[in-house]
N, C-alpha and C positions, 0 to 999 in steps of 0.2 A: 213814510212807512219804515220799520225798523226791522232788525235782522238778528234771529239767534245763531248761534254757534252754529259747527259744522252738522253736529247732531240732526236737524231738521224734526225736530220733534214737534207731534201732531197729537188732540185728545179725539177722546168719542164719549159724546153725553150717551148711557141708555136710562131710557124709563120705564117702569114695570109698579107691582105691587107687590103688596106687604108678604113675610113667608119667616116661615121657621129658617133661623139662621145655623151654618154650624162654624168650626173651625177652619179656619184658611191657614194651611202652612207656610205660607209666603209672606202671610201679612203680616205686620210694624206697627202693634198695639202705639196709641200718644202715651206719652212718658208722664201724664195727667190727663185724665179723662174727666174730667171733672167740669161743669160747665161755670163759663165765667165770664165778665168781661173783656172786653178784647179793644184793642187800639192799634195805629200802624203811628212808626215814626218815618221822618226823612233824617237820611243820612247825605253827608258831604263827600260825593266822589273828588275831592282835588285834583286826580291826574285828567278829568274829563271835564268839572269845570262845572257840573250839577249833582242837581239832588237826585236819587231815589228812595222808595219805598222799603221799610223794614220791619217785620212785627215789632209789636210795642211791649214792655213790660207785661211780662204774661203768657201773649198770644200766641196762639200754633195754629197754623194751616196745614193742611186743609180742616174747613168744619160745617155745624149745622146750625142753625139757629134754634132757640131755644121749643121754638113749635113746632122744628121736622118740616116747614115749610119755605128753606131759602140755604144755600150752601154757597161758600166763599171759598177762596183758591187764591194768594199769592204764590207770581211762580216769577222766579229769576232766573232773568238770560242771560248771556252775553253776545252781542253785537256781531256778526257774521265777521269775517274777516279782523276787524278792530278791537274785536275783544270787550268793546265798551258797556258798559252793566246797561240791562233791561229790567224793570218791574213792571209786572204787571199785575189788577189786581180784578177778580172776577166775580160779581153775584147772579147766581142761579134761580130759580123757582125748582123746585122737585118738580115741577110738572114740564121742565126741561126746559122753558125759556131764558135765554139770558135777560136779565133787570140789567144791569150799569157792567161797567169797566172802565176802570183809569189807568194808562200808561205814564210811566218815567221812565226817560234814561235814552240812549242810542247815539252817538254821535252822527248819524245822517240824518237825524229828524230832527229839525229846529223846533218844531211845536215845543214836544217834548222833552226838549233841552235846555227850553225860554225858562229860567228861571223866577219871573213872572207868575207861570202856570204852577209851579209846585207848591205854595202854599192852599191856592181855591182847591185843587186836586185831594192833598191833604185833610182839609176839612172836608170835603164832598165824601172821602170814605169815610172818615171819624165817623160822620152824622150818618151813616149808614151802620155803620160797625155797634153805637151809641142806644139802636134803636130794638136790641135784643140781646140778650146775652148767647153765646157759641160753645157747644161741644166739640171740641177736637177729634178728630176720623181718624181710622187706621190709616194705613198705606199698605195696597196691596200688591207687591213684586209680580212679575211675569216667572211662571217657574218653568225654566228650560235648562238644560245644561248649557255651561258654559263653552264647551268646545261646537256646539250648535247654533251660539247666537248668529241670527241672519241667514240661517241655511235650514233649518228645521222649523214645524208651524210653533208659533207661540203664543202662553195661553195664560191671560188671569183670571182667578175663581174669587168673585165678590161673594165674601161671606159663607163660600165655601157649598153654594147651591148655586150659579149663577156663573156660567164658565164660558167666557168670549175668547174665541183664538182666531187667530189670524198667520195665513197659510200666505209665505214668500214667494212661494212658486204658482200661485195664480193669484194673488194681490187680492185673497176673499176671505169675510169675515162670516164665522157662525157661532151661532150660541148655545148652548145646553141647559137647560132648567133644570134643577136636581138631577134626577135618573132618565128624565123623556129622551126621546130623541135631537140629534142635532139639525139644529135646521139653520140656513143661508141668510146674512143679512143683506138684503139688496143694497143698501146704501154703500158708498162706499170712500175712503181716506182720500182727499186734496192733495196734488202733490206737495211733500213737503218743502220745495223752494220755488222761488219768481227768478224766471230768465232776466238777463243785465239788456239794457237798452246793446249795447255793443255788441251783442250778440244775434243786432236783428230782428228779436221776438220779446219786444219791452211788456213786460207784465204777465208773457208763456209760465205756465205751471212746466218746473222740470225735478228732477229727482224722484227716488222710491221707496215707498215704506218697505222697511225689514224688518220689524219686529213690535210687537207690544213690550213695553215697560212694566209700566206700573196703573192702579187705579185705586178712586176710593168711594166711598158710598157706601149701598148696601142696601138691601133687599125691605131693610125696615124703614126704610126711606124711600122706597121705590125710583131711587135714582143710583148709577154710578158715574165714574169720570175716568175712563180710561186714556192712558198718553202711552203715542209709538213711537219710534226712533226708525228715523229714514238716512237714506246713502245721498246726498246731493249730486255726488257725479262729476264737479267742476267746478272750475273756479268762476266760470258764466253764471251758477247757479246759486242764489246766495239764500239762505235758510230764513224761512219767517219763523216771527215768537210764538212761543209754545201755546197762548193764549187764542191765536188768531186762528188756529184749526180746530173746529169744536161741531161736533156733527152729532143730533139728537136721535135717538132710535126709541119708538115704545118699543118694551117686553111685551105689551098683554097682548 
């Protein structure tokens, strides 16, 4: 198992249906929206001794595939404590299943570090990547003030009908549809780190989410992808990849 940053950063898949979109002021139009082919390259970390994953001439993540029916996610870590690069790379179904994931990188995990495995891995995504052309997705910010992050509730608006927030002071999430009412998502965030063997409680969930970030999607997709940023708490407590907290919710 591998380890992000201190961050402890966690997503949330929701799923819903189709709806009139409007403007998000938060959100990070692609600098090409344009659909096209897409590839991942590996690159040579030298100070760690492997490869990871890096878009290919072209590519931008997050995206859709060319039928609105599969979305992809490269997200890059860094290694808890060691700082050591993470890729990871993630396909969806809009109907919120995850299909496949490949990791590279971490310096605690030999799998992922055997240099052996980075070429099959490479191709396993190519020939996924290969099999459809990809629209590029916005990025939609968490709009809070700044003097508030992690003490006030925080909130992303997907496409500007579609408003998930998430409240610090009782670790709960709800949603709002256009103009309806807010209503409670039962499910609820993983803590964002695994307790150290030395600590007693090898494999304890510790640390807390403090806020939403970011997400993307959108309403004509009937899918988003929301990621939060959590407090770890300690050095006992070391942050999984941002990939590895992925939690489905229907809209309808």
């Amino acid at each position: 198992m591998s380890w992000i940053a201190r961050a402890g950063a966690v997503m949330l898949l929701l799923v819903g249906g189709v709806a009139q979109a409007e403007t998000d002021p938060c959100a990070v139009p692609p600098a090409d929206p344009a659909t096209r082919a897409m590839t991942i390259d590996l690159v040579d970390n030298a100070d760690w001794g492997y490869q990871t994953f890096a878009p290919g001439t072209g590519a931008a993540f997050p995206a859709v595939s060319k039928d609105g029916k599969t979305l992809v996610q490269l997200f890059q870590d860094g290694e808890d404590f060691t700082g050591a690069p993470i890729t990871t790379i993630v396909f969806w179904s809009t109907r919120g299943a995850e299909l496949a994931r490949y990791g590279r990188g971490g310096a605690s995990d030999s799998r992922n570090s055997a240099a052996a495995d980075a070429p099959h891995a490479h191709a396993a995504v190519n020939q996924r990547l290969a099999a459809t052309t990809w629209r590029p997705l916005a990025v939609h910010n968490a709009c809070e003030p700044d003097s508030e992050v992690g003490r006030s509730p925080s909130r992303v608006t997907v496409d500007g009908d579609v408003a998930i927030t998430f409240d610090p002071a009782t670790a709960r999430l709800t949603k709002r549809v256009a103009k309806g009412r807010a209503t409670r998502i039962r499910a609820q965030f993983r803590a964002p780190g695994l307790r150290s063997a030395d600590d007693g409680i090898p494999g304890g969930g510790c640390g807390e989410i403090t806020r939403l970030a970011y997400g993307f999607g959108g309403r004509d997709l009937g899918v988003a992808i929301l990621i939060a940023d959590g407090n770890l708490g300690g050095d006992s407590c070391f942050g999984q990849p941002v990939a590895d907290n992925a939690l489905v919710i229907p809209l309808r």
